[in-house]
MARBA-3410 file (N, C-alpha, C, O; in Angstrom, 1 decimal):
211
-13.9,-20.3,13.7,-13.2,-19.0,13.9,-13.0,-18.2,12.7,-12.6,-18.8,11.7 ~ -13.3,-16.8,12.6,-13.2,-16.3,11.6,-11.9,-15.6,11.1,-11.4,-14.8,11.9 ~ -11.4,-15.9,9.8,-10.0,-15.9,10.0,-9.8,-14.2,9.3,-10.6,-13.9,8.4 ~ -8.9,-13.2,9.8,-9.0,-11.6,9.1,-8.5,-11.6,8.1,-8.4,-12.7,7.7 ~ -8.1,-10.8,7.5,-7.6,-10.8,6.1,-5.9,-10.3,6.7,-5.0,-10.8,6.0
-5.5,-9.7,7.6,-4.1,-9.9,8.0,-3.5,-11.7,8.1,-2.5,-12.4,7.9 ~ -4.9,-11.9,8.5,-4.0,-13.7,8.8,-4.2,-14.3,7.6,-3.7,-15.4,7.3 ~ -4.7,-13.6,7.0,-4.9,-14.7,5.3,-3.7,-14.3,4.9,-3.0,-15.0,4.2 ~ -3.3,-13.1,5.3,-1.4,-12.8,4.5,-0.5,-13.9,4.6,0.3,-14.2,3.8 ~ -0.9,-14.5,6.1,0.2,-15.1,6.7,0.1,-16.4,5.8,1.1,-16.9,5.4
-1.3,-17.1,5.5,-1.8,-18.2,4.8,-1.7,-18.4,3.1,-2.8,-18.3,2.6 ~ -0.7,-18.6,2.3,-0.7,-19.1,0.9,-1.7,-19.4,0.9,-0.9,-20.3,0.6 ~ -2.6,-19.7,1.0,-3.7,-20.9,0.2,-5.1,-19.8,0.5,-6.3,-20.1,0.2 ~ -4.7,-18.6,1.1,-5.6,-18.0,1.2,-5.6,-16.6,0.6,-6.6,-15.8,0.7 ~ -4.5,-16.3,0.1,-4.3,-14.9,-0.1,-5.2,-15.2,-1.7,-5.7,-16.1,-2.4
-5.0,-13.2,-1.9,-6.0,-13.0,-2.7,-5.3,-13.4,-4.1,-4.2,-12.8,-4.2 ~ -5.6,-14.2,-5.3,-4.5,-14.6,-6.1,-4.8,-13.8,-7.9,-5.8,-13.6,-8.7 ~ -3.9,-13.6,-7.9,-3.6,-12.4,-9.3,-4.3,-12.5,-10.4,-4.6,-11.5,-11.0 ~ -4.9,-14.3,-10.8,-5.6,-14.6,-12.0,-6.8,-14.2,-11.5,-7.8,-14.6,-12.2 ~ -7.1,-13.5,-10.2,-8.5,-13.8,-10.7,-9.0,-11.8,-10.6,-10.1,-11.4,-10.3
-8.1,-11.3,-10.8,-7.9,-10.2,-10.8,-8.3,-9.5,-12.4,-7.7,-10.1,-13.3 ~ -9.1,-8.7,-12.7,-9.3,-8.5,-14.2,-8.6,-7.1,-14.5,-8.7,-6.1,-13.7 ~ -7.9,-7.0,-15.8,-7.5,-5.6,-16.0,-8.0,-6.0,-17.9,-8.1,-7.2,-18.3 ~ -8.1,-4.8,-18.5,-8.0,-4.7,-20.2,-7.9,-5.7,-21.0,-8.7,-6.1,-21.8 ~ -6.1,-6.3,-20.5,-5.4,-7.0,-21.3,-5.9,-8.5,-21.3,-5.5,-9.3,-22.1
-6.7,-8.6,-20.3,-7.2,-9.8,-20.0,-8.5,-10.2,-21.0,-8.7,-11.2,-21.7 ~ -9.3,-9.1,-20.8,-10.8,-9.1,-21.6,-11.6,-10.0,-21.1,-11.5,-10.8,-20.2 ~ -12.5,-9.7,-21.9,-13.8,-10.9,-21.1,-14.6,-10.2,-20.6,-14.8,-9.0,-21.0 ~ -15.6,-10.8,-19.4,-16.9,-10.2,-18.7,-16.1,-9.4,-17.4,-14.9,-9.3,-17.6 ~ -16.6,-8.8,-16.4,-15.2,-8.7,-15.3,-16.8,-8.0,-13.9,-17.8,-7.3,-14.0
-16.3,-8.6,-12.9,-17.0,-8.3,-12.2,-16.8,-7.2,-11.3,-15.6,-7.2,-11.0 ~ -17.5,-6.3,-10.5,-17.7,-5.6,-9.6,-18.7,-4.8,-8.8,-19.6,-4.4,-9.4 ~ -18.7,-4.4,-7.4,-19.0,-3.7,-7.3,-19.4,-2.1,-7.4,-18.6,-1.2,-7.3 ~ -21.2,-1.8,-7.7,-21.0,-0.2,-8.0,-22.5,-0.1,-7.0,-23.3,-1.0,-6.7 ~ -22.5,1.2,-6.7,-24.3,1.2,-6.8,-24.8,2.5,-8.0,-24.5,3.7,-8.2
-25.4,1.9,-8.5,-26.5,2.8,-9.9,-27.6,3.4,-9.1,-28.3,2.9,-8.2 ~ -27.4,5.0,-10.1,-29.0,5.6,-10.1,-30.2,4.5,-10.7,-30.2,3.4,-11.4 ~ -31.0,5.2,-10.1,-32.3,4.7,-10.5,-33.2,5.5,-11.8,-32.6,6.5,-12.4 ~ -34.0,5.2,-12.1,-34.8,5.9,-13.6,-35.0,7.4,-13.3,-35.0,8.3,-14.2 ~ -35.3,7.5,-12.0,-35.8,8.8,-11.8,-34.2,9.7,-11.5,-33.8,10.5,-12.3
-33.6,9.3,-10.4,-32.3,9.7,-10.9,-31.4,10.1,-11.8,-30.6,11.1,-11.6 ~ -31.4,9.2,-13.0,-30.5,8.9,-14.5,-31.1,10.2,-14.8,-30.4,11.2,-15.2 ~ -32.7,10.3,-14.7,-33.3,11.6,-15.8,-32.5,13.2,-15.1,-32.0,14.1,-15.7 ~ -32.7,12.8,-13.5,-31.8,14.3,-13.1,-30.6,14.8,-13.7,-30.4,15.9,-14.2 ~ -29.7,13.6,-13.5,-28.4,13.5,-13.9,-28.5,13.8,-15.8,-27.7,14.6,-16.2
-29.1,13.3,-16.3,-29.6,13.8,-17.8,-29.5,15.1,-17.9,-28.8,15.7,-18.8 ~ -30.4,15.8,-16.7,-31.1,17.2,-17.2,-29.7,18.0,-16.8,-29.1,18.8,-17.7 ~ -29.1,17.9,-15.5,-28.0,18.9,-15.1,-26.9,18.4,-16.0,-26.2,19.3,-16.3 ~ -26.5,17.1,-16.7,-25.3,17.6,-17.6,-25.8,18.1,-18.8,-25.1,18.8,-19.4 ~ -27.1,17.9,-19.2,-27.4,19.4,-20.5,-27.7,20.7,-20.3,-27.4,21.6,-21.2
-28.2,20.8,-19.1,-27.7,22.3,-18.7,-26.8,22.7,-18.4,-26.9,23.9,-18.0 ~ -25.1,22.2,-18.1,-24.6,22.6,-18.1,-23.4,22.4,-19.0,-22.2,22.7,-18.9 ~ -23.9,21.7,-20.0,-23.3,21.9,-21.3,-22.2,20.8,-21.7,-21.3,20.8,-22.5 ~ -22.7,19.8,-20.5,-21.7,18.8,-20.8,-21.6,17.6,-21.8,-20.6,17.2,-22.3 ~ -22.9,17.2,-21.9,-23.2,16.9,-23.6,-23.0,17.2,-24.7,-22.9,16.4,-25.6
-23.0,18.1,-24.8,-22.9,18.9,-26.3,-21.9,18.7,-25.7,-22.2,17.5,-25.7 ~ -20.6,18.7,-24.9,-18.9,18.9,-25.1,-19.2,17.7,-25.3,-19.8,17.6,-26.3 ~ -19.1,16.8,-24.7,-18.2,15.3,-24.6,-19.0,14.7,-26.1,-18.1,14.2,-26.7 ~ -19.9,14.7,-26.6,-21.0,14.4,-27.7,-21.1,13.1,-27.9,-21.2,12.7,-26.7 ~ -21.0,12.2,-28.6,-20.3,10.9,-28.7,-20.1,10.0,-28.0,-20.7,9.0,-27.8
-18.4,10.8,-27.4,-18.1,10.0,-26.1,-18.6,9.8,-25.0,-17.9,9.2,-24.2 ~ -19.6,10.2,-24.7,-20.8,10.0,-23.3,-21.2,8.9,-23.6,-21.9,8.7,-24.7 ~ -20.9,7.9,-22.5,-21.7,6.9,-22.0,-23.0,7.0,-21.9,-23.5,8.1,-21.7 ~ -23.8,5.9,-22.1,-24.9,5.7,-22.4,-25.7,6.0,-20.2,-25.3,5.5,-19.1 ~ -26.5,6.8,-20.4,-27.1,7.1,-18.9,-27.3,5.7,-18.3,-27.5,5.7,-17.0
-27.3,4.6,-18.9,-27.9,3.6,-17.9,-26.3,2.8,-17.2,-26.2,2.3,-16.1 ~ -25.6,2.8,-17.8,-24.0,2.8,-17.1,-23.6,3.4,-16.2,-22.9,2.9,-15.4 ~ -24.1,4.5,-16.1,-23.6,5.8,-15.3,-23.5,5.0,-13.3,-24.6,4.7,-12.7 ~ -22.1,4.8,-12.8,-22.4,4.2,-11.6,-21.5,5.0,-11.0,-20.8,5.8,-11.6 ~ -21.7,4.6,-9.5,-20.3,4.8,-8.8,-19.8,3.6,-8.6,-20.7,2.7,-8.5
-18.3,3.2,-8.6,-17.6,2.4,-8.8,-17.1,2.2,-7.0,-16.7,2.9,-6.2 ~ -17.6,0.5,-6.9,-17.2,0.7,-5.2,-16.5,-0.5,-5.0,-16.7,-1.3,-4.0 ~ -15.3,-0.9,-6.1,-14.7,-2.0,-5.9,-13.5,-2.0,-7.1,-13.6,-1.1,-8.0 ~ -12.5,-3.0,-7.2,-11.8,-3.0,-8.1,-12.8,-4.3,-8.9,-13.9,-4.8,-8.5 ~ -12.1,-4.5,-9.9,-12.6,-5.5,-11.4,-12.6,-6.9,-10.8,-12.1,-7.0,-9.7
-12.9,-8.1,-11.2,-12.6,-9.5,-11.3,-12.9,-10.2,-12.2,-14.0,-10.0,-12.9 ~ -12.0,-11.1,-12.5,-12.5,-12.1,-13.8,-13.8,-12.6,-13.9,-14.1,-13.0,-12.8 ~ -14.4,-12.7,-14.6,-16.1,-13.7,-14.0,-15.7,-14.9,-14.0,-15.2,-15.6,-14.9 ~ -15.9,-15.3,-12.7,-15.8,-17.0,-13.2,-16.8,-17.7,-11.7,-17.1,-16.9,-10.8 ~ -17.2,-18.7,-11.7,-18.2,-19.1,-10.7,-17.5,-18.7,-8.9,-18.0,-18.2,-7.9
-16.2,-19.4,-9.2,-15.6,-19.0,-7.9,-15.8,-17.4,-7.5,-16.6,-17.1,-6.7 ~ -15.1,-16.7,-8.2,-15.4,-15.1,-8.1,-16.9,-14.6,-7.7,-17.2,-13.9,-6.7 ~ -17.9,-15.2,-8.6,-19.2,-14.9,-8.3,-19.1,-15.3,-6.9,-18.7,-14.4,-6.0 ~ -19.3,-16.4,-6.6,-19.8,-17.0,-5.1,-19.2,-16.5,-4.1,-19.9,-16.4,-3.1 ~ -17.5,-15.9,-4.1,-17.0,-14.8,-3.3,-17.7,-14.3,-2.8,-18.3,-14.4,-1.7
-17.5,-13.5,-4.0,-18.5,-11.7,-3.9,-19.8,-11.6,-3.4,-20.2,-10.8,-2.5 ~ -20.3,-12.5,-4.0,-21.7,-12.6,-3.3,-21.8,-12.4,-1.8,-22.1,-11.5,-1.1 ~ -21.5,-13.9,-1.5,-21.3,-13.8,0.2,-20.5,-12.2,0.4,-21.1,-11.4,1.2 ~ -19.4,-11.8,0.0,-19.0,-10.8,0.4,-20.3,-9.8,0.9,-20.6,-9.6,2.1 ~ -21.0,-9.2,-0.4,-21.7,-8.3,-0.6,-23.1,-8.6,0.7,-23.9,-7.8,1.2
-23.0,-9.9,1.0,-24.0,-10.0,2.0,-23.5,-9.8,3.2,-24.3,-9.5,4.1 ~ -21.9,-9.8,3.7,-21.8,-9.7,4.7,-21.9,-7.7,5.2,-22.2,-7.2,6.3 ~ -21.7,-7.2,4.3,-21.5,-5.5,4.7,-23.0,-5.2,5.3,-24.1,-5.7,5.2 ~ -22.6,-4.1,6.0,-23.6,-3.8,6.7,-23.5,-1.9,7.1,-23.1,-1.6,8.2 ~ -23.8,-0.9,6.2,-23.1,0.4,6.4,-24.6,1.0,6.1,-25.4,0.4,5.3
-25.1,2.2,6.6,-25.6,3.0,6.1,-25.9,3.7,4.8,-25.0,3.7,4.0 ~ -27.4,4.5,4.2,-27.4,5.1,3.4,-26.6,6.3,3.7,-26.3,6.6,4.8 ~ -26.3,7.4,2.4,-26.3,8.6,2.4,-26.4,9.5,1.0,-26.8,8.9,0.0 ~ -26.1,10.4,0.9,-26.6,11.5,-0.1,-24.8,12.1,-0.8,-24.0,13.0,-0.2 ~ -24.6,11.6,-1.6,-23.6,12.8,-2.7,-23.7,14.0,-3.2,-24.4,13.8,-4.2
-23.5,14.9,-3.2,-23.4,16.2,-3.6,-22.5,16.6,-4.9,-21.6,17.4,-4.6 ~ -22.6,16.3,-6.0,-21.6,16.0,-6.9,-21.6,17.5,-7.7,-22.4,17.8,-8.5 ~ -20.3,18.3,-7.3,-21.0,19.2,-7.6,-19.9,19.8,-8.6,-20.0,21.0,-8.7 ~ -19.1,19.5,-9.1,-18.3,19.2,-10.0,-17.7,18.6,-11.2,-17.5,17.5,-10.9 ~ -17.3,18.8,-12.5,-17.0,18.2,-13.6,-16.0,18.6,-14.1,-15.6,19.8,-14.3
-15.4,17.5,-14.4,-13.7,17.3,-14.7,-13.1,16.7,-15.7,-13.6,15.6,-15.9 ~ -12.1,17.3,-16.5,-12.1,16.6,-17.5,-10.5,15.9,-17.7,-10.0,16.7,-18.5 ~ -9.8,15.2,-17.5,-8.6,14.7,-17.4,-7.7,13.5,-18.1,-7.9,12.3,-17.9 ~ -6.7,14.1,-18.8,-6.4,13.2,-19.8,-6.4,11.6,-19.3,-7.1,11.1,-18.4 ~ -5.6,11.2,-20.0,-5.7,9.2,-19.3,-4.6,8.8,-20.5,-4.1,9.4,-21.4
-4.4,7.2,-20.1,-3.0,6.5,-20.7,-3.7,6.3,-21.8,-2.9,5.9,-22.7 ~ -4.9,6.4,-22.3,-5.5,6.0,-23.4,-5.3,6.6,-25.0,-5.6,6.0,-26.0 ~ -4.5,8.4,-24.8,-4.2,9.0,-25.7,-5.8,9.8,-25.5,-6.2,10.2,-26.6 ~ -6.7,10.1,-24.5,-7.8,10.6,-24.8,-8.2,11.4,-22.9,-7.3,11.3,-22.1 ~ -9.2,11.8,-22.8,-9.3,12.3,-21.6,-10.4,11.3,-21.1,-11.0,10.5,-21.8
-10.7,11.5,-19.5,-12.0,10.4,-18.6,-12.9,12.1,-18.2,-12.5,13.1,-17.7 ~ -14.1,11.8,-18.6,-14.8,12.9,-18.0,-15.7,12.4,-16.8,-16.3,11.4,-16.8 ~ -15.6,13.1,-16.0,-16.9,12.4,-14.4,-17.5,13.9,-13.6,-17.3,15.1,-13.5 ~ -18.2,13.0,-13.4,-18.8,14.3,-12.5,-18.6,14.2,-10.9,-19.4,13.4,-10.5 ~ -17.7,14.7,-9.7,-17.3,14.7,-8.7,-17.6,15.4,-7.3,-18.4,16.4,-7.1
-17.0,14.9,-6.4,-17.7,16.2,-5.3,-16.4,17.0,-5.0,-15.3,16.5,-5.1 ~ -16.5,18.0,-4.6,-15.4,18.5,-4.2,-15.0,18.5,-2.9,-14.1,19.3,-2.6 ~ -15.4,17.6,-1.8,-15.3,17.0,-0.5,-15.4,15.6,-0.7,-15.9,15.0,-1.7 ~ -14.9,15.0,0.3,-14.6,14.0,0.5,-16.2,12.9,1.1,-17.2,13.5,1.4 ~ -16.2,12.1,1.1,-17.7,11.7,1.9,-17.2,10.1,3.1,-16.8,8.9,3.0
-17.4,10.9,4.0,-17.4,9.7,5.0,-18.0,8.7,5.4,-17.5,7.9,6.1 ~ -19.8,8.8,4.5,-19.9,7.5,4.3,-20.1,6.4,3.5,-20.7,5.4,3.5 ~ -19.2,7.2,2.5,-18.7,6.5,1.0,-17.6,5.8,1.8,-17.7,4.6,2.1 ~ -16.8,6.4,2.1,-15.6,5.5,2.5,-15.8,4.5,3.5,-15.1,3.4,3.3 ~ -16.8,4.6,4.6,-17.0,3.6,5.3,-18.0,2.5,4.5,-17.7,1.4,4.8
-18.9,2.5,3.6,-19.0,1.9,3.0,-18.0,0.9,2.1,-18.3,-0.3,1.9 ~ -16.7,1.4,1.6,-15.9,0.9,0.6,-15.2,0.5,1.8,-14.4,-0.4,1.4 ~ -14.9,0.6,3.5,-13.9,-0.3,4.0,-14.8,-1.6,4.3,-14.3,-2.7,4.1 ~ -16.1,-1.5,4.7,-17.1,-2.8,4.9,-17.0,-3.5,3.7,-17.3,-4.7,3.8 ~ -16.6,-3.1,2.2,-16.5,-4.3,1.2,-15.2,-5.0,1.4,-14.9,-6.2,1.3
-14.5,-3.9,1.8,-12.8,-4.1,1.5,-12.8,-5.4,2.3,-12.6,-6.6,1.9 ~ -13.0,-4.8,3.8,-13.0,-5.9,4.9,-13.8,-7.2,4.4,-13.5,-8.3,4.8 ~ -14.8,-7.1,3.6,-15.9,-8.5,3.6,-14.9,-8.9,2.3,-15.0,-10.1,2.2 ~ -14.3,-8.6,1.8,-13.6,-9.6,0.1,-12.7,-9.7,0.5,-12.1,-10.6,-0.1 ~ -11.8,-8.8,1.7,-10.5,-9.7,2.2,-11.1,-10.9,3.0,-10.5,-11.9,2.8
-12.0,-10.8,3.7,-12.8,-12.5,4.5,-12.9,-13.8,3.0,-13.1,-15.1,3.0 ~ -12.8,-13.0,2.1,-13.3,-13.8,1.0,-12.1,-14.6,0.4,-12.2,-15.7,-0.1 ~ -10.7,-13.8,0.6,-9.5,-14.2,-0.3,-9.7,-13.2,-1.6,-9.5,-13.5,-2.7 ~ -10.1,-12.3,-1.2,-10.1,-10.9,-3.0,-9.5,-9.9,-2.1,-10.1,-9.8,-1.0 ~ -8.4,-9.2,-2.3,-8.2,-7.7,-2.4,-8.9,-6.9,-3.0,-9.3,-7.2,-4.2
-9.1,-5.7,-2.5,-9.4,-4.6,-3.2,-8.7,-3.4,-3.0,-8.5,-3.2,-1.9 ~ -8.3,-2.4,-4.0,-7.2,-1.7,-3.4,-7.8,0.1,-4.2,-7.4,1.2,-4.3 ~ -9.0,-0.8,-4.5,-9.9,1.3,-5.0,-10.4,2.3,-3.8,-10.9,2.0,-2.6 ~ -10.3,3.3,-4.3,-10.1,4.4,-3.4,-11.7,5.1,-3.6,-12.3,5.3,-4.7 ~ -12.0,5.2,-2.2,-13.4,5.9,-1.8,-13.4,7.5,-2.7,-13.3,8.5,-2.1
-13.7,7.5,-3.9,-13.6,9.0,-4.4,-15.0,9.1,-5.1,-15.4,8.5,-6.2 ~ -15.6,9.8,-4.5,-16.8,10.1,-5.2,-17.3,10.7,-6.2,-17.4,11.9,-6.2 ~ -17.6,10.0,-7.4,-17.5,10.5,-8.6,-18.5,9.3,-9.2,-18.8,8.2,-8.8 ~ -18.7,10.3,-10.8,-19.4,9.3,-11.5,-18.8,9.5,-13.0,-18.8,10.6,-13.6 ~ -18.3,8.4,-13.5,-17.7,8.4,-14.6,-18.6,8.5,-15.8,-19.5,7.7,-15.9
-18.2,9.7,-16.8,-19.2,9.6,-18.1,-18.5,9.3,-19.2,-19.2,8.8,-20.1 ~ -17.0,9.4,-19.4,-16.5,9.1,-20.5,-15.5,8.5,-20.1,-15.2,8.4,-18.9 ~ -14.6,7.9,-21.3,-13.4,7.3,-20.8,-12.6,7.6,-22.4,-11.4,7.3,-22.5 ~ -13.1,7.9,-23.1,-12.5,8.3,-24.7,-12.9,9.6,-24.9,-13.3,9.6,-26.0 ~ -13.0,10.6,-24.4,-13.3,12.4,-24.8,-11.9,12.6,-25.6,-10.8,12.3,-25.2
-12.2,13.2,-27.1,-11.2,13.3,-28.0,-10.9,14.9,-27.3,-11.6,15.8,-27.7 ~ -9.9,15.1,-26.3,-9.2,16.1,-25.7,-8.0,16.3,-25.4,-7.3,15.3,-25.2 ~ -7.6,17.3,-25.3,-5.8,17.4,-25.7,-5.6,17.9,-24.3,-4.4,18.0,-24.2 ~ -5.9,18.1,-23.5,-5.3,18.8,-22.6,-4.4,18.2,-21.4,-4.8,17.4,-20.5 ~ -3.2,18.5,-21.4,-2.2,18.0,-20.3,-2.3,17.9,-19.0,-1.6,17.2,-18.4
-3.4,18.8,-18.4,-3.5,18.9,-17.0,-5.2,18.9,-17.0,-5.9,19.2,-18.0 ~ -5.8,18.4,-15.7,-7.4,18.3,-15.5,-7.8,19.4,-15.6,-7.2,20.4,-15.1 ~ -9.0,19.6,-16.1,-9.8,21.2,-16.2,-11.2,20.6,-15.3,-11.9,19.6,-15.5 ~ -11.4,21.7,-13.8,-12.2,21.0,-13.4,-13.3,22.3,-13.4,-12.7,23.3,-13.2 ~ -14.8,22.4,-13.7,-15.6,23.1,-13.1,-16.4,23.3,-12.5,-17.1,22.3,-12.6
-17.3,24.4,-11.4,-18.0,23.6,-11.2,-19.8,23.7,-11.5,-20.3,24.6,-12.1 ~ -20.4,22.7,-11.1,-22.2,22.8,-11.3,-22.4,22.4,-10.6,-21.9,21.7,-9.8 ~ -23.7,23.2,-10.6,-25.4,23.2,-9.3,-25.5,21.9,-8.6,-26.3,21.1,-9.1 ~ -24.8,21.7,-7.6,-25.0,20.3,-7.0,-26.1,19.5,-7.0,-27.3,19.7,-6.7 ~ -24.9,17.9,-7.6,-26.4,16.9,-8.3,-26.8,15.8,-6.8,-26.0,14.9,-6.5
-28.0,16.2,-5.9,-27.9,15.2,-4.8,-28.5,13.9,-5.0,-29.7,13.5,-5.2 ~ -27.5,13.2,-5.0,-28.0,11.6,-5.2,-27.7,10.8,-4.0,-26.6,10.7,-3.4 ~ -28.9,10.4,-3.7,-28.8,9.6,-2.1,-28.6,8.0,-2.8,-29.2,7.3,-3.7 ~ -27.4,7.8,-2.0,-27.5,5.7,-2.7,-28.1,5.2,-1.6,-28.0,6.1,-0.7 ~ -28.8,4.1,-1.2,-29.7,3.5,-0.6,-29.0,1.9,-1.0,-28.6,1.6,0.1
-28.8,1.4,-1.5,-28.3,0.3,-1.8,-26.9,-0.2,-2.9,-26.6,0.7,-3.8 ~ -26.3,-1.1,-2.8,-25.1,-1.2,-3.3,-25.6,-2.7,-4.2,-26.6,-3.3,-3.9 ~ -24.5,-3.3,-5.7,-25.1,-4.1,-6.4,-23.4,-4.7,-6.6,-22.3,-4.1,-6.3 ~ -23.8,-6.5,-7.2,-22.6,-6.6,-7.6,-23.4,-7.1,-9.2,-24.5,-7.6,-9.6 ~ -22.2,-6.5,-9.8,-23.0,-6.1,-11.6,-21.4,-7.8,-12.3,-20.5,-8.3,-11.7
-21.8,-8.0,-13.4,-21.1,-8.3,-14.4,-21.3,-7.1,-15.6,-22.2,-6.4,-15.8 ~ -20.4,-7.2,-16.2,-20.0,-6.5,-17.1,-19.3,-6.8,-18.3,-18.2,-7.2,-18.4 ~ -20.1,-6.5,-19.4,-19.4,-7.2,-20.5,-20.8,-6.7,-21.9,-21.9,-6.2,-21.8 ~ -20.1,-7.2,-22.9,-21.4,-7.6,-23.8,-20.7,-5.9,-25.5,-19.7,-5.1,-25.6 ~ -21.8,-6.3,-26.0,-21.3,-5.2,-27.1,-23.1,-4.8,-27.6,-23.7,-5.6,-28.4
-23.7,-3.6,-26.9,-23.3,-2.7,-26.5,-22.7,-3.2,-25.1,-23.2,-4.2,-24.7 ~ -21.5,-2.6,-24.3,-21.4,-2.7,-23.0,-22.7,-2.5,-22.4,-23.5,-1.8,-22.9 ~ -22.9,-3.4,-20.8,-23.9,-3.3,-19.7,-23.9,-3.8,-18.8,-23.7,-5.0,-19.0 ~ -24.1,-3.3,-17.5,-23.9,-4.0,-16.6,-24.9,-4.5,-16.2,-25.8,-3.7,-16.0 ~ -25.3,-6.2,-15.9,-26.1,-6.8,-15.5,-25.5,-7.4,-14.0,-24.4,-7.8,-13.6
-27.2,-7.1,-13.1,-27.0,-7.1,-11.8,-26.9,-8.8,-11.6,-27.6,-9.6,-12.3 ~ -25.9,-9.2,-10.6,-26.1,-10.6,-10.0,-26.6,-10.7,-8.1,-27.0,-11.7,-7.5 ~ -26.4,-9.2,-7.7,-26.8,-9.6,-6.1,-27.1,-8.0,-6.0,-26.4,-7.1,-6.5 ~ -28.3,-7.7,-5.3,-28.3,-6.3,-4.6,-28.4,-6.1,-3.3,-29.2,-6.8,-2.8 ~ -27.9,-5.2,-2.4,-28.1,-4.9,-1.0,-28.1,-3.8,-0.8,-27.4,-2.9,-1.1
-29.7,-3.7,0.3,-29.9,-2.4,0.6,-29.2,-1.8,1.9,-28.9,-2.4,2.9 ~ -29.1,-0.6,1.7,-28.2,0.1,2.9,-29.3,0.6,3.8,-30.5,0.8,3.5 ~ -28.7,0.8,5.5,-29.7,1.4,6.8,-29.7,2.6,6.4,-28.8,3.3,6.0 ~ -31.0,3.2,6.6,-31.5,4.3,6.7,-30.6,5.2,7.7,-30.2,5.0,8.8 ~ -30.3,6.3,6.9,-29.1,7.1,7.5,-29.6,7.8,8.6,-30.6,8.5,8.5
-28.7,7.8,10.0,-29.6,8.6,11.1,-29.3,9.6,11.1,-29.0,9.8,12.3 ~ -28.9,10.7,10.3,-28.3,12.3,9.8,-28.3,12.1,8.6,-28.2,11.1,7.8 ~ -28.4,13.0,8.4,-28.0,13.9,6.6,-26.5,13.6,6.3,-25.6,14.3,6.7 ~ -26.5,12.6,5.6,-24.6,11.9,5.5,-24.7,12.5,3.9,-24.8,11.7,3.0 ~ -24.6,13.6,3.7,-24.1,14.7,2.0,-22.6,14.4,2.6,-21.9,14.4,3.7
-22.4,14.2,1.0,-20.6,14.4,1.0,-20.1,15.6,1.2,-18.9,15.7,1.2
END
């Protein structure tokens, strides 16, 4: 019998437990799900933030193009238990592809004493989010919470030396990136990188699912 993640509330021995949860302060490798552009993608995404001048701002603080993901999960400690979770998690979803429309760039301070720059949509996407409830649901089956929010965006910085108190958002020529498949990555290393441990491909979307 397959037990839901409401009944694992009811179960100690099953709920999702705190150490294995990764934040900062902890350090280390840390796992999650994202899905990544591909080569041909990275270069689009290249070309529209130098034309619209987002490089030369951020300079520096731009992440390196092969980082560049959407984020479709919270963090986890690496540890073999965690791995073998996830895994099975990532095998149980089952959601369609679809296309982002990212047609926005934002720049907004953070607790860091610095601003996060991303590039965003200015709508919502419905089958981003049903994607992120099919993980939610498969790592609550697992004993993991997940408690990140379906927002579509792609993070380029996380240190932009910027003063500004309130988000400055603008916008650009919508970047269409269709995800086709979702990854669970580890993360860690100096340079940072994420290396893949499981990939799964998404169904062919039967409509045009743009955010």
């Amino acid at each position: 019998m397959l037990l839901t993640y409401d009944a694992m509330a009811l179960d100690p021995a099953r709920r999702p437990r705190p150490e294995m949860a990764w934040s900062p302060g902890v350090g280390g490798h840390r796992l999650l799900f994202i899905a990544r552009p591909d080569a041909r993608m990275r270069e689009a995404f290249d070309t529209a933030t130098r034309e619209h001048g987002i490089q030369a701002r951020v300079g520096l603080a731009l992440f390196p193009l092969v980082n560049w993901h959407q984020t479709l999960s919270d963090r986890f400690v690496d540890t073999p238990e965690a791995r073998a979770k996830l895994l099975r998690a990532g095998g149980q979803v089952q959601a369609e592809g679809f296309t982002l429309a990212l047609d926005q760039w934002r720049i907004a301070p953070n607790a860091r004493d610095s601003a996060n720059v991303d590039l965003r949509c200015s709508q919502p996407s419905a089958p981003l989010a049903r994607l992120f409830a099919g993980l939610r649901r498969a790592m609550g089956e697992q004993g993991l919470e997940s408690g990140a929010d379906p927002v579509p965006h792609v993070t380029l910085s996380y240190r932009f030396a910027d003063h500004a108190r309130r988000p400055e958002v603008r916008p650009v020529r919508p970047i269409q990136w269709t995800i086709d498949s979702f990854e669970l990555v580890v993360g860690g290393g100096d340079p940072y990188r994420y290396r893949m441990l499981g990939r799964w491909p998404l169904r062919p979307s039967a409509s045009p699912g743009r955010a």
